[in-house]
C-alpha positions as CSV (number, residue, x, y, z in Angstrom):
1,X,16.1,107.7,2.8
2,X,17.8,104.3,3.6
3,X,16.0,102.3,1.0
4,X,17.4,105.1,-1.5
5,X,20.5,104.5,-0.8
6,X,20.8,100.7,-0.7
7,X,18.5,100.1,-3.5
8,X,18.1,103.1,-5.9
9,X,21.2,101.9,-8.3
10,X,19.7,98.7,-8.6
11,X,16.7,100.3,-10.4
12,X,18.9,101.3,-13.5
13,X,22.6,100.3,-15.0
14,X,25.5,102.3,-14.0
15,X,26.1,105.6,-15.6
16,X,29.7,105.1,-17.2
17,X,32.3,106.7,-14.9
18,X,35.8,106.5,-16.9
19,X,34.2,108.3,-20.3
20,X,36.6,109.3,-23.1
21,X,36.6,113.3,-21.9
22,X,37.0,112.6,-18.0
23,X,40.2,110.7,-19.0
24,X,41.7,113.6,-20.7
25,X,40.5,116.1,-17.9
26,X,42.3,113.6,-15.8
27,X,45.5,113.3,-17.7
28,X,45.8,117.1,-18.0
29,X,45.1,117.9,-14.5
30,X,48.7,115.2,-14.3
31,X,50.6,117.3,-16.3
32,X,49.4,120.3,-14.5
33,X,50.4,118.8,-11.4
34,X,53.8,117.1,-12.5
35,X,55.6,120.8,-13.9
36,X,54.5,122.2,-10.3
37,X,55.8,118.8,-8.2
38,X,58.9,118.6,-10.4
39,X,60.5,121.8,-9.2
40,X,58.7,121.9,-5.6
41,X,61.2,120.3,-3.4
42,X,64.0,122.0,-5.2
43,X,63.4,125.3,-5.6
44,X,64.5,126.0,-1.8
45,X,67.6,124.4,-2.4
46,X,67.8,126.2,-6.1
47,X,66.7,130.1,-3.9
48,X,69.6,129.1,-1.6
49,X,72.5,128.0,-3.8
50,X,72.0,130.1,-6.7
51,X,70.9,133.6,-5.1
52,X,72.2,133.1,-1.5
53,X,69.0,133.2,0.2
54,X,68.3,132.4,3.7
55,X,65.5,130.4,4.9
56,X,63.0,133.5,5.6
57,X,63.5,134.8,2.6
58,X,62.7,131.6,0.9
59,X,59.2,131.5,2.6
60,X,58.8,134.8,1.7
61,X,59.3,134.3,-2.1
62,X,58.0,130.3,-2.3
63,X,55.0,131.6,-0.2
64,X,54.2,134.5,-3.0
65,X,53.1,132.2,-5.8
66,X,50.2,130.6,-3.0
67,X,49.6,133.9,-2.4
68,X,48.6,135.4,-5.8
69,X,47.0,131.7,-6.4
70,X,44.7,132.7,-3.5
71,X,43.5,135.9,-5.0
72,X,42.6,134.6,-8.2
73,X,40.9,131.8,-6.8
74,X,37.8,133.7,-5.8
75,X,37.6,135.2,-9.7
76,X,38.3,131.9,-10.9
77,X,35.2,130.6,-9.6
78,X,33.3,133.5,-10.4
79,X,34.6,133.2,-14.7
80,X,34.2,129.6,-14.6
81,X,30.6,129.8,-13.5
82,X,29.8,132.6,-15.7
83,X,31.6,132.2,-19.0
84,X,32.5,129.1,-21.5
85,X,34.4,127.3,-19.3
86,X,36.8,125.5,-21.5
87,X,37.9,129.2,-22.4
88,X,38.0,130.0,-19.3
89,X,40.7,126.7,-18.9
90,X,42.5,127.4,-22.2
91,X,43.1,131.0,-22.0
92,X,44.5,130.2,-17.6
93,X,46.6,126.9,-18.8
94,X,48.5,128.8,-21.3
95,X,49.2,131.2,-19.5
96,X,50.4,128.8,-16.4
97,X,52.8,127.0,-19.3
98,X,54.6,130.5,-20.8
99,X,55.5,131.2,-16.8
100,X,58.0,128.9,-16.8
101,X,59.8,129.6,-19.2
102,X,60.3,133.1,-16.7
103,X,62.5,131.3,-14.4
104,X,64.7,129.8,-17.3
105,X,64.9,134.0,-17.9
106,X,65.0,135.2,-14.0
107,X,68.9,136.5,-13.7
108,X,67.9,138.0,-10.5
109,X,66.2,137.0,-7.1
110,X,64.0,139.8,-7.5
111,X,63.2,138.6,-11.0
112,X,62.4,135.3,-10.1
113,X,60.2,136.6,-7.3
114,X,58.7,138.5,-9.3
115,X,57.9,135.7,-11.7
116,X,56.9,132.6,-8.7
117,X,54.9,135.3,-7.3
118,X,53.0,136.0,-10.6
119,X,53.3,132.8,-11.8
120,X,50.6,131.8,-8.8
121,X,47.6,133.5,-10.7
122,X,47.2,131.2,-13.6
123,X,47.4,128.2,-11.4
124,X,45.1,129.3,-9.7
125,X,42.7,129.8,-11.9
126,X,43.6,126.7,-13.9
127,X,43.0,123.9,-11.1
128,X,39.8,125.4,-10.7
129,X,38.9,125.4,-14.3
130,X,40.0,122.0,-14.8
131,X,38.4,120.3,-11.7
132,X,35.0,122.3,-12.6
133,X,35.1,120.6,-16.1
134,X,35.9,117.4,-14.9
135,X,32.8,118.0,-12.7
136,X,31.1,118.6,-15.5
137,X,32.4,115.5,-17.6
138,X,31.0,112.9,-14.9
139,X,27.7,111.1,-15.0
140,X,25.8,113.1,-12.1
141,X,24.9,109.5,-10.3
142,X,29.0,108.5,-10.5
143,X,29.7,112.1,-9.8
144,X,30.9,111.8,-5.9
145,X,33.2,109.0,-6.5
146,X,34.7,110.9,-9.7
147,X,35.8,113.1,-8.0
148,X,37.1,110.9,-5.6
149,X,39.4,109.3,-8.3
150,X,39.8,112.6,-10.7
151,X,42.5,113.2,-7.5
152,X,44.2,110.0,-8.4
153,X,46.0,112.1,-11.3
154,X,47.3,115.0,-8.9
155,X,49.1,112.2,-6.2
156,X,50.5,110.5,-8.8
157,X,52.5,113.5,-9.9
158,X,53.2,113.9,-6.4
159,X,54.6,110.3,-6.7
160,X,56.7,110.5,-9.4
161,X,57.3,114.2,-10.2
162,X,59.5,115.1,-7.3
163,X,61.2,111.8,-7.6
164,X,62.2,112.1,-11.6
165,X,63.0,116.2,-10.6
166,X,65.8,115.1,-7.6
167,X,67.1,112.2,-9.7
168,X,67.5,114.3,-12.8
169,X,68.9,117.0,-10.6
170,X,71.6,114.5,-9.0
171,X,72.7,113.6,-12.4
172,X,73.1,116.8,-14.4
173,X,73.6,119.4,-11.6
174,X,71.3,121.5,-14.1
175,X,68.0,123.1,-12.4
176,X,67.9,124.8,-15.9
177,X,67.3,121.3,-17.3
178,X,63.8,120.7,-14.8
179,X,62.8,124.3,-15.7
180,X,62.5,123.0,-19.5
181,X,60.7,119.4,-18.8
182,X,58.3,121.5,-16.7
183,X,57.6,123.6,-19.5
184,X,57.4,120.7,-21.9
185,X,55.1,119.3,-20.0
186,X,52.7,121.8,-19.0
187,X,51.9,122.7,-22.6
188,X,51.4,118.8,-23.6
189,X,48.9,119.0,-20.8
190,X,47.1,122.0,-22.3
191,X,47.4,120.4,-25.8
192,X,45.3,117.4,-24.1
193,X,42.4,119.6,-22.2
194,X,42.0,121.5,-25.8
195,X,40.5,118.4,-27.1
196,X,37.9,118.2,-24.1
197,X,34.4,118.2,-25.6
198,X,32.0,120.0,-22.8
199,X,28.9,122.1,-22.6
200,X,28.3,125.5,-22.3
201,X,27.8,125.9,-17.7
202,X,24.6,127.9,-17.2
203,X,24.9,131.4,-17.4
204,X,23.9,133.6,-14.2
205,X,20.1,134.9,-15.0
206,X,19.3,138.0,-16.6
207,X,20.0,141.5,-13.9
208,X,21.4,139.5,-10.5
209,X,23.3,141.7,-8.8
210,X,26.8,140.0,-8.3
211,X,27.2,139.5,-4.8
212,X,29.8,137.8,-2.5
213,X,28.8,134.1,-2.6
214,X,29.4,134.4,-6.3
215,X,33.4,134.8,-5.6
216,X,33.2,132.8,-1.9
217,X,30.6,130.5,-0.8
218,X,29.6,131.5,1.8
219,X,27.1,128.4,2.9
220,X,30.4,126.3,3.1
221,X,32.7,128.7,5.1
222,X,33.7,126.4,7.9
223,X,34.4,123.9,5.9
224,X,36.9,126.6,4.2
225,X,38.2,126.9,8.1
226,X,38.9,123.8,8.2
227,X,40.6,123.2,5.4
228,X,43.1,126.5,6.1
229,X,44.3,125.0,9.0
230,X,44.9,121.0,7.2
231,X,46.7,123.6,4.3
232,X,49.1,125.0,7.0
233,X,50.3,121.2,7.8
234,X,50.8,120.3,4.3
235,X,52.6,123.7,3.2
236,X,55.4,123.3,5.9
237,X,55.9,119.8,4.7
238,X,56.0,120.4,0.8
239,X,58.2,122.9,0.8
240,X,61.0,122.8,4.0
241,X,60.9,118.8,4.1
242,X,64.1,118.5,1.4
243,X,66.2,121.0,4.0
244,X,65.0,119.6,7.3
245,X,65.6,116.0,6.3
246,X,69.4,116.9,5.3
247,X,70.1,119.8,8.2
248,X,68.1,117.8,10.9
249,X,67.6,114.0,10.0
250,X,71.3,113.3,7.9
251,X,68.9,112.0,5.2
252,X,70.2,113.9,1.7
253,X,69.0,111.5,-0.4
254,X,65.7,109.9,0.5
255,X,62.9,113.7,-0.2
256,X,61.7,112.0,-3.7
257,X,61.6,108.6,-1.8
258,X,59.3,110.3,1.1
259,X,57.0,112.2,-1.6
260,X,56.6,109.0,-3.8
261,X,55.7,107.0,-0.7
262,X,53.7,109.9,0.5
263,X,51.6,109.7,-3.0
264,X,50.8,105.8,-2.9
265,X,49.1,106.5,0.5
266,X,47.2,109.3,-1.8
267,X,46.6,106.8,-4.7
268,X,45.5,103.9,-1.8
269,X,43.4,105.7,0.1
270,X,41.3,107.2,-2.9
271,X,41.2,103.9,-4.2
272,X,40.4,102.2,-0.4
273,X,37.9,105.0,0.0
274,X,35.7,105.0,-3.2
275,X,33.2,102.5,-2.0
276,X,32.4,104.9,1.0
277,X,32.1,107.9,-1.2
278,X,29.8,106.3,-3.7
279,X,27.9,105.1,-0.6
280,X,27.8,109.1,0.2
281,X,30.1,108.6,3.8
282,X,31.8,111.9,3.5
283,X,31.8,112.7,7.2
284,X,33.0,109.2,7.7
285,X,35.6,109.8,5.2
286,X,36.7,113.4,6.4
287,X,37.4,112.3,9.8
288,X,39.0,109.5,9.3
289,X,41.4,111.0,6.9
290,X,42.2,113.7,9.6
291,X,42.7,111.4,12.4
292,X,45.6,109.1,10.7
293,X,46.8,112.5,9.2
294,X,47.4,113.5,12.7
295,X,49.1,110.6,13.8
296,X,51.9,110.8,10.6
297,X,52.6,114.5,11.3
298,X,53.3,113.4,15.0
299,X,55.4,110.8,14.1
300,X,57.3,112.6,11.7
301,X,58.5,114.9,14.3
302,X,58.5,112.8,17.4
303,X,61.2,110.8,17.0
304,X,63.5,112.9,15.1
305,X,62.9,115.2,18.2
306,X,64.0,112.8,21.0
307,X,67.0,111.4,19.0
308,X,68.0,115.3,18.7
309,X,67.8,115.0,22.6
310,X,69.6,111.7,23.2
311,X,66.2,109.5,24.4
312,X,66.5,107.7,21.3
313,X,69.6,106.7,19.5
314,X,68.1,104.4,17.0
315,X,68.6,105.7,13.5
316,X,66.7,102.5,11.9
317,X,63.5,103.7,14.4
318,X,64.1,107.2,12.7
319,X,64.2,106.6,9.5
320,X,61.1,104.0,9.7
321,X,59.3,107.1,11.5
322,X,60.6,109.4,8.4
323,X,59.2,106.9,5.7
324,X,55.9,105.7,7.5
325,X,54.8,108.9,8.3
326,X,54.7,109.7,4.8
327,X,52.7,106.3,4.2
328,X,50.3,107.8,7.1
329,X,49.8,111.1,5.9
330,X,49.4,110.2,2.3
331,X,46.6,107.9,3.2
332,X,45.2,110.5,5.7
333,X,45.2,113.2,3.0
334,X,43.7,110.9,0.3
335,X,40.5,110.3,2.7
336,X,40.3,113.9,3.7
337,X,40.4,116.1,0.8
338,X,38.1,114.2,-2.1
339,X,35.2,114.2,1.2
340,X,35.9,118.1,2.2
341,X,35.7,118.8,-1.9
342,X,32.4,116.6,-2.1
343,X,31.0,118.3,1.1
344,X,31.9,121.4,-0.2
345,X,29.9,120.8,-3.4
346,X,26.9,119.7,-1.5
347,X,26.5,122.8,0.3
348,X,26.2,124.4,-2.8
349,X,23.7,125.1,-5.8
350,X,24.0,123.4,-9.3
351,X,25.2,126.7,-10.6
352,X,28.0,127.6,-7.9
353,X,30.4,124.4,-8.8
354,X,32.9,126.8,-9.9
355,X,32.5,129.0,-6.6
356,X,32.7,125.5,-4.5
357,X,35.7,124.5,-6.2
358,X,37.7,127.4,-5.6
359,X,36.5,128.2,-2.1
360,X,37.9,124.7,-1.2
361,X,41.2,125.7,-3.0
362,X,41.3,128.9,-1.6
363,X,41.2,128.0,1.8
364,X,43.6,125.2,1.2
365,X,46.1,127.9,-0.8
366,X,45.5,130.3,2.3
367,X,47.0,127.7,4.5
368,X,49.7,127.0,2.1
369,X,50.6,130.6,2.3
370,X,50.5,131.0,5.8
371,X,52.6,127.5,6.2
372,X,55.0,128.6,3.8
373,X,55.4,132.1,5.1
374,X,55.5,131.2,9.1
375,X,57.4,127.9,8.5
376,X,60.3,130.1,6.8
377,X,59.9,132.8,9.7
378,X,59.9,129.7,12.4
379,X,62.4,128.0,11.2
380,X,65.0,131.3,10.9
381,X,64.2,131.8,14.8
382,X,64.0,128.9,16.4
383,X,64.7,125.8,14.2
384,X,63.2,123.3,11.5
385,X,62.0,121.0,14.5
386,X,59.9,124.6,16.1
387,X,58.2,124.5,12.8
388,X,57.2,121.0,12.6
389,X,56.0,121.4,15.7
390,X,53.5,124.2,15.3
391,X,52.0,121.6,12.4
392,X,51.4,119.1,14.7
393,X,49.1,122.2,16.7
394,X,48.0,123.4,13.8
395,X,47.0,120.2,12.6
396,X,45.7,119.2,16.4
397,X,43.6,122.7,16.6
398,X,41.9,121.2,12.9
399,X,41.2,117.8,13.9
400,X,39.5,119.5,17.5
401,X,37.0,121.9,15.0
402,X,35.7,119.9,12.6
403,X,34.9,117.1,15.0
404,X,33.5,120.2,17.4
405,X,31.6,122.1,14.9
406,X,32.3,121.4,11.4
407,X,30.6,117.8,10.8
408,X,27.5,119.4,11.9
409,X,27.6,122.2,10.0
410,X,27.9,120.3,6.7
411,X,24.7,118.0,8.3
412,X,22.4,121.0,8.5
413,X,23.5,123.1,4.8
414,X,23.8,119.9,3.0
415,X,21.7,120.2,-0.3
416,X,22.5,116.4,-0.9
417,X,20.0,114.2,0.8
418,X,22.0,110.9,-0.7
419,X,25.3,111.9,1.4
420,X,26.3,112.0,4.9
C-alpha cells in the first residue's frame, strides 16, 4: 500500500487538474457564494432597522432559509444522482437567482420571511448540484485535491463579498442597492455553469427499490455528526458577529474586515493543505483543522469576556484577539471541511456522489439552523457573550467525537484504499 502511494504517480504524467470546465464550475460556485455573503452580515441589521425585529425573531427568520436548505438537500442528492445533472443545476440556479429579486418585493416581515425561508430550497439544491459536477469535471487521480481547491471559490466570496456588501452599504444607506448586485450576480453565475460541458451520471439500475441511503448516506453518518456540531460554531458566527462586535466589542466598523481575514485563512489553508490531501492525509487534515478552529473560537470570546469583567483593560489585546481569531478559524475551517467532504466521498459508491455531497451539506445546514435558531434564542435571554460561549462547547463537544469515534469510523468504511 506504501509503495502505491509514494510511487504510483510516477508511473504516468499528471492528469490535468485546472481543465477549461472545472474553472467555470469554479467561477459559478463564486458567484453563487458572493449574492449569499453579500447580504449575510447585513440582513440582521436590515430585519432590525427596517421591520423592528428583535434578536429572537431574527434567528427565527435568518434560521428558516438553512432550514428549507436542509430539506432539499436530501432530494438534491437523490435528482442529481438520478437525472442529467446539469438540468438538475440549471433548472435549481435559476430558480436561486429569481429569489432575490423577492426581497427587493417583501413590503412586509412576514413577506420577507416568507421569501428567506423559501429562498433556502434552491440553494440547497444548487450547491449540491454544482459541487457534484465539479466532481465530475476533475481527473479521478487529481480528484481529492480538486476538491480541495474547488473551495477556494466559496472563501473568496467570503473574502470579499461581505466586505464590498458593508462598504457599499456605508456609502449609499441603500440595502435595496445589495439586493440588486446579488441578483446581478447570481444570474452571471448561472450564465457561466450553462456553458459547462459534462456527461450524463449513471442512472440507478433498472427496478431498485429507492431506499434511504439514496436521500442520506447512511455509511457516512458520523461523519454527518460531526459536521452538525462544527455547523453550529460557524452559524453563530456568520450571522450575529456584525451585532455582537458593535453591542459587545465597540467595533462598528471592522465585520467585512473580520470575514475577509477570516477567508484568507480559508484561501491559505486549502492552499497550505493540498499537498496532504493529494497525499490522501484526510484524518491528518480533519483534525488539524478542528484543533486550531478550536483555539480561534476561544479566543474570540475570551478576551472580549474578561475585558467585559474588568481583568483586562487592553483594547489593543482585544481587538488583536477579534482579528486573529478570524485568521485561526479561517485556517482551521479550510483544513477541516475539503477532508470531512473527501472522507465523506470515500465512504461512498461511485454512484452515491450526489448523496455524499448533500449528506455533508446537510449536516453542515442542520448545524447552521440550529446555531442560527439557539444563538438568536441565547442571545435574547442571556446575552451575545452566553452565545459565543455555548460555541466554544459546542465546538469543544466536536473536537472530543471525532477524535473519540469519528477517525475510526471513516478507517473501517473507507472505500479508498489510497487515503487515510
Amino acid at each position: 500500500m506504501f509503495f502505491v502511494r509514494n510511487f504510483a504517480p510516477m508511473d504516468k504524467p499528471m492528469e490535468r487538474l485546472w481543465n477549461s470546465n472545472y474553472c467555470k464550475v469554479m467561477t459559478a460556485n463564486f458567484a453563487l457564494f458572493f449574492a449569499f455573503y453579500v447580504l449575510t452580515p447585513l440582513l440582521p441589521l436590515y430585519l432590525n432597522e427596517h421591520f423592528g425585529a428583535t434578536k429572537d425573531v431574527i434567528g427565527l427568520v435568518l434560521s428558516g432559509y438553512t432550514i428549507t436548505a436542509l430539506l432539499f438537500r436530501p432530494f438534491s442528492g437523490y435528482f442529481v444522482d438520478t437525472f442529467p445533472r446539469k438540468t438538475v443545476l440549471m433548472v435549481s440556479f435559476t430558480a436561486f437567482a429569481i429569489f432575490f429579486a423577492g426581497y427587493l418585493a417583501a413590503s412586509t416581515l412576514l413577506m420577507f420571511t416568507i421569501v428567506r425561508t423559501l429562498h433556502g430550497g434552491p440553494f440547497g439544491a444548487l450547491t449540491v448540484a454544482n459541487s457534484t459536477m465539479a466532481i465530475d469535471v476533475l481527473p479521478s487521480s487529481r480528484r481529492t485535491e480538486g476538491i480541495g481547491f474547488y473551495g477556494l471559490s466559496n472563501n473568496l466570496a467570503m473574502a470579499i463579498a461581505p466586505t464590498i456588501g458593508i462598504y457599499i452599504y456605508q456609502l449609499s444607506g441603500s440595502f435595496e442597492l445589495l439586493f440588486w448586485i446579488a441578483l446581478a450576480i447570481a444570474f452571471a453565475g448561472l450564465a457561466v455553469d450553462a456553458t459547462v460541458k459534462q456527461t450524463l451520471p449513471r442512472p440507478l439500475p433498472a427496478g431498485r427499490v429507492i431506499r434511504l441511503d439514496r436521500f442520506f448516506l447512511l455509511r457516512g453518518w458520523l461523519l454527518g455528526v460531526n459536521m452538525v456540531a462544527f455547523g453550529f460554531c460557524f452559524g453563530v458566527l456568520s450571522n450575529y458577529l456584525a451585532i455582537y462586535s458593535k453591542e459587545r466589542m465597540g467595533i462598528t466598523s471592522g465585520t467585512g474586515t473580520y470575514f475577509m481575514l477570516l477567508a484568507v485563512g480559508l484561501m491559505v489553508s486549502r492552499l497550505l493543505g493540498s499537498k496532504a490531501l493529494r497525499r490522501g492525509r484526510l484524518t491528518h487534515n480533519a483534525g488539524e483543522g478542528m484543533c486550531i478552529s478550536l483555539v480561534g473560537y476561544t479566543l474570540f470570546i475570551l478576551l472580549p469576556t474578561l475585558a467585559q469583567f474588568s481583568i483586562l483593560n487592553s483594547q489593543f489585546l482585544i481587538h488583536v484577539a477579534y482579528y486573529g481569531s478570524a485568521l485561526l478559524i479561517g485556517l482551521g475551517n479550510g483544513h477541516m471541511w475539503p477532508a470531512f467532504q473527501n472522507m465523506t466521498i470515500c465512504v461512498a459508491h461511485n454512484n452515491q456522489r450526489g448523496t455524499a455531497n448533500s449528506t455533508i451539506l446537510i449536516s453542515w445546514d442542520a448545524g447552521m439552523g440550529l446555531g442560527i435558531l439557539a444563538g438568536g434564542i441565547i442571545a435574547e435571554l442571556l446575552g451575545y457573550s452566553a452565545a459565543f460561549w455555548a460555541v466554544v462547547l459546542v465546538n469543544v463537544l466536536g473536537v472530543a467525537t471525532y477524535f473519540l469515534r469519528t477517525r475510526d469510523f471513516f478507517l473501517r468504511r473507507n472505500l479508498n484504499n489510497t487515503v487515510y
